[in-house]
Structures are given as structure tokens and as C-alpha cells.
C-alpha positions as CSV (number, residue, x, y, z in Angstrom):
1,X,-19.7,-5.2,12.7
2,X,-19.3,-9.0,12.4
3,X,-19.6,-11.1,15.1
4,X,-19.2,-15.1,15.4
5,X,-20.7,-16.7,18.3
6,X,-18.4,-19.6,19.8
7,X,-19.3,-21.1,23.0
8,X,-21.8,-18.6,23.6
9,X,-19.6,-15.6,23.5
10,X,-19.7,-12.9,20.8
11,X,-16.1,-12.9,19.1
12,X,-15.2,-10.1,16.0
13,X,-12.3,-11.1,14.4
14,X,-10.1,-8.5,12.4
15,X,-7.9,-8.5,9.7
16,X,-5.3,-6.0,9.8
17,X,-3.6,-4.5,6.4
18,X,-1.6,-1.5,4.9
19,X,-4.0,1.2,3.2
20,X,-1.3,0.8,0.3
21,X,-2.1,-2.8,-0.4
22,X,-5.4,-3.1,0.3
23,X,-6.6,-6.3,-1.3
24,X,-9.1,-7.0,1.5
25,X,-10.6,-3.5,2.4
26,X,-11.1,-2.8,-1.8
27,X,-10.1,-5.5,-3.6
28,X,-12.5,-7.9,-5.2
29,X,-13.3,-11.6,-4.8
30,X,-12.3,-13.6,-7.6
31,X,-10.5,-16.6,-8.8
32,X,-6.8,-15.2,-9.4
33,X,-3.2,-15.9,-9.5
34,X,-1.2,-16.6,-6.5
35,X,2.1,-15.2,-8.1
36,X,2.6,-12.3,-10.7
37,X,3.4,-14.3,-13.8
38,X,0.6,-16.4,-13.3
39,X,2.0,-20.2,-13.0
40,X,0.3,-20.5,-9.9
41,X,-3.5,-22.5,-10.1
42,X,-6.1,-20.1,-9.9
43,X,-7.4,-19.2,-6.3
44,X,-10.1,-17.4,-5.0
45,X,-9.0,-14.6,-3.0
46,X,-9.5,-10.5,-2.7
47,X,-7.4,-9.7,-4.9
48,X,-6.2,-6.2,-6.6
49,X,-5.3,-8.9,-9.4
50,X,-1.8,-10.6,-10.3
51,X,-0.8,-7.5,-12.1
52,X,-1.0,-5.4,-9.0
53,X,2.2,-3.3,-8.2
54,X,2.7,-2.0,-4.9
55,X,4.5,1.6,-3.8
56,X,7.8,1.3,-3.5
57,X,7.2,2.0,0.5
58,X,8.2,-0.2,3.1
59,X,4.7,-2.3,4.3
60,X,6.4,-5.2,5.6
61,X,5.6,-8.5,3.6
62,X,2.4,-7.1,3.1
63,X,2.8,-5.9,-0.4
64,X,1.3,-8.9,-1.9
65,X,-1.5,-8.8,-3.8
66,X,-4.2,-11.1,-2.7
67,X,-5.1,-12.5,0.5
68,X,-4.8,-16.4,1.8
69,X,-8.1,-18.4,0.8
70,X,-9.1,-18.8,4.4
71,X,-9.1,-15.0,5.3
72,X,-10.5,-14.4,2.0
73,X,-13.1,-17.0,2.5
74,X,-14.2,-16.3,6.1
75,X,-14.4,-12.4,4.9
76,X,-16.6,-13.1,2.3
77,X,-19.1,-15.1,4.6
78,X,-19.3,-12.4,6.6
79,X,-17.0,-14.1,9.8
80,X,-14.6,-12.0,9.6
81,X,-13.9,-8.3,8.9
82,X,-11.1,-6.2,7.7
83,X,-8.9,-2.8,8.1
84,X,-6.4,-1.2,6.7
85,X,-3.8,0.9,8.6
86,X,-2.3,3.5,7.5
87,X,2.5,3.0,7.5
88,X,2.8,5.8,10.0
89,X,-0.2,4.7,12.2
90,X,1.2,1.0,11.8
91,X,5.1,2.4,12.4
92,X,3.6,4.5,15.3
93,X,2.4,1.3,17.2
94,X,5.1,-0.5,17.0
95,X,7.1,2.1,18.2
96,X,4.9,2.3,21.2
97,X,4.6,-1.9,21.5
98,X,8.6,-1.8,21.9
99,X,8.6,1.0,24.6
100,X,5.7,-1.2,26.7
101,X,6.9,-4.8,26.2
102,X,10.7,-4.6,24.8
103,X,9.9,-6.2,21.6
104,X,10.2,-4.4,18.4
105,X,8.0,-5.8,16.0
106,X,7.9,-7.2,12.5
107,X,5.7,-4.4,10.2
108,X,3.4,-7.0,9.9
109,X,2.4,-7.0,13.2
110,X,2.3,-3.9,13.4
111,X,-0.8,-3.3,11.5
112,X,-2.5,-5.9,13.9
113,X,-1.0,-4.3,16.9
114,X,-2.2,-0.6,15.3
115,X,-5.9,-2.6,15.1
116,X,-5.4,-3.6,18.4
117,X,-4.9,-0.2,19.8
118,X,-7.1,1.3,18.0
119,X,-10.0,-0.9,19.2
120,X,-8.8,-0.1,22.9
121,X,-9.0,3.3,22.4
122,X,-12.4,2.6,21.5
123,X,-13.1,0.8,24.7
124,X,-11.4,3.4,26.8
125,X,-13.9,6.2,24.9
126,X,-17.1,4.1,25.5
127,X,-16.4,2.6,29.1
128,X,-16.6,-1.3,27.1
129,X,-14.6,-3.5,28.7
130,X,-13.2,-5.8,26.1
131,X,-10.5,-9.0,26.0
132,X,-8.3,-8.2,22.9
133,X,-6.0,-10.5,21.2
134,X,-3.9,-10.1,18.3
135,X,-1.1,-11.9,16.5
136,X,2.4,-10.9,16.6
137,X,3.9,-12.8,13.6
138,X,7.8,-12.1,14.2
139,X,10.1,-9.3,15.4
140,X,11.4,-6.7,13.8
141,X,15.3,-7.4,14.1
142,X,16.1,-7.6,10.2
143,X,13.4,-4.0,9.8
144,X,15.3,-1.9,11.6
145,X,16.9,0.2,8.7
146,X,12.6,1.0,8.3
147,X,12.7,1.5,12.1
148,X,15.3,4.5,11.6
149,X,13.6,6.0,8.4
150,X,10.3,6.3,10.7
151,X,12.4,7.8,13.7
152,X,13.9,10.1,11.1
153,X,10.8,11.1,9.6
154,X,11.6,9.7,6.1
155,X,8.5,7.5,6.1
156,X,5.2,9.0,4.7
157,X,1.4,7.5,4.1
158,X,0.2,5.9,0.9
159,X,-3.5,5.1,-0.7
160,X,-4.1,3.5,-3.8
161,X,-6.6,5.4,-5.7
162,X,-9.6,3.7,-6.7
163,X,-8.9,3.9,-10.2
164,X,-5.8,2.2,-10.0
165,X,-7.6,-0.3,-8.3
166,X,-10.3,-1.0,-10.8
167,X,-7.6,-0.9,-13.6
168,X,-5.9,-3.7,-12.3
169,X,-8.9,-5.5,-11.8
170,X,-10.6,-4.6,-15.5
171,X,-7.3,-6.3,-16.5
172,X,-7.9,-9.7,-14.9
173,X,-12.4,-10.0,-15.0
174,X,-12.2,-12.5,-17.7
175,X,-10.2,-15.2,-15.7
């Protein structure tokens, strides 16, 4: 577990991602693209490299494949650490967000809110008392066709396999 000290307190910071695009749970860092044809300068990011193509699942905007420089930065100095989450698991909390506090979620924030609950189930396990914060990015107004194919049952769970992974990133090493 990472841990930053700010003012004296011990503060872990988690980045939240879908398992099917997950560029900072197994990607690699490196100096790539920022867009798929590469016109972009080169950045360093984790990356699953330029060439990546995601599932044709619904992830929310998350289907990109690299991760800002900050994150990637602050991951790879050890500040910061990251998870991926599962669609259902994500879909599953924002279902469960909207019943508690009457706002339906962007996916995106989903994935933080599925983090979120899944280090308060944690706490609740252990007896920890914890503050936990996470970042809700936008509502869910224009997902709600991905709302009713959850509901329905139409949605299922995707992984990359690792050698899809390392293909894509055999592809880009040189750069």
C-alpha cells in the first residue's frame, strides 16, 4: 500500500479503472502517443500503446489508451496507486450510488465510486475507521441507454489477456 504523508496524516490515493482498459494496473511506462495515429508529441504515460483497441463494451470514456502524465507520473513514484474494476462491479455501484443519493452517475465515476465501496467494505470488515473521498466526474444523463442494458442484464465483464497486452506493447518498444 502507498501512502503520502501531508500535514502529518497518512493519505493513499487511488486510481480507479475498467479491468478492460487497464493501462495503469498492466500497462507499461513509456514515452507514447497521446492519439491513435500518432500526431500527438510523445508523452510519458502507462500506456497499452497507441495501437491499443478496446472491447467494444461500454467503459465510459475510459477506453483510452494511456493515462494523463500526472497520474502516470505520481504512480510511477510510488504516490499513488491503482485498480481496476471490473463493468458489472463498476455498473453495480452506480446503481447503488443512485438509490442512496439520487444521482445517477457517469461510468467514469463509477469505477471510483466501485473503489470507494470497496475500500469501505474493507473498513466495515476490519473495524478501521477511515474518511473516504472520491471524485464524481459527471452524471450519467446521456448513459442511460448503458444504464438499461445493465438492468437488463445485457452487460457482461471483460479482461484483456496478457498477451494482447504485450503485443501491443512489442509493437511500440522502439519509440
Amino acid at each position: 500500500m502507498r501512502h503520502t504523508i501531508l500535514d502529518g496524516k497518512q493519505t493513499r490515493y487511488i486510481a480507479a479503472e475498467p479491468a478492460s482498459c487497464p493501462k495503469l494496473t498492466r500497462g507499461k511506462f513509456q514515452y507514447d502517443f497521446g492519439d491513435e495515429a500518432g500526431y500527438t508529441p510523445l508523452l510519458p504515460m502507462f500506456t497499452l500503446g497507441h495501437n491499443f483497441s478496446p472491447a467494444n463494451i461500454h467503459a465510459g470514456g475510459l477506453r483510452y489508451h494511456g493515462a494523463g502524465v500526472i497520474v502516470s507520473q505520481l504512480l510511477k513514484d510510488n504516490l499513488m496507486e491503482a485498480v481496476d474494476i471490473q463493468q458489472l462491479e463498476s455498473f453495480q455501484a452506480g446503481c447503488l450510488f443512485a438509490q442512496a443519493e439520487g444521482i445517477i452517475p457517469a461510468p467514469e465515476s463509477c469505477h471510483a465510486i466501485a473503489a470507494a465501496v470497496r475500500e469501505a467494505n474493507k473498513c466495515k470488515e476490519s473495524g478501521e475507521e477511515k474518511v473516504i473521498l472520491f471524485n464524481l466526474s459527471g452524471h450519467g444523463l446521456i448513459d442511460m441507454a448503458s444504464y438499461d442494458q445493465y438492468l437488463a442484464g445485457n452487460l457482461m465483464n471483460y479482461e484483456l489477456k496478457d498477451e494482447d497486452i504485450q503485443k501491443n506493447l512489442d509493437e511500440i518498444k522502439d519509440m
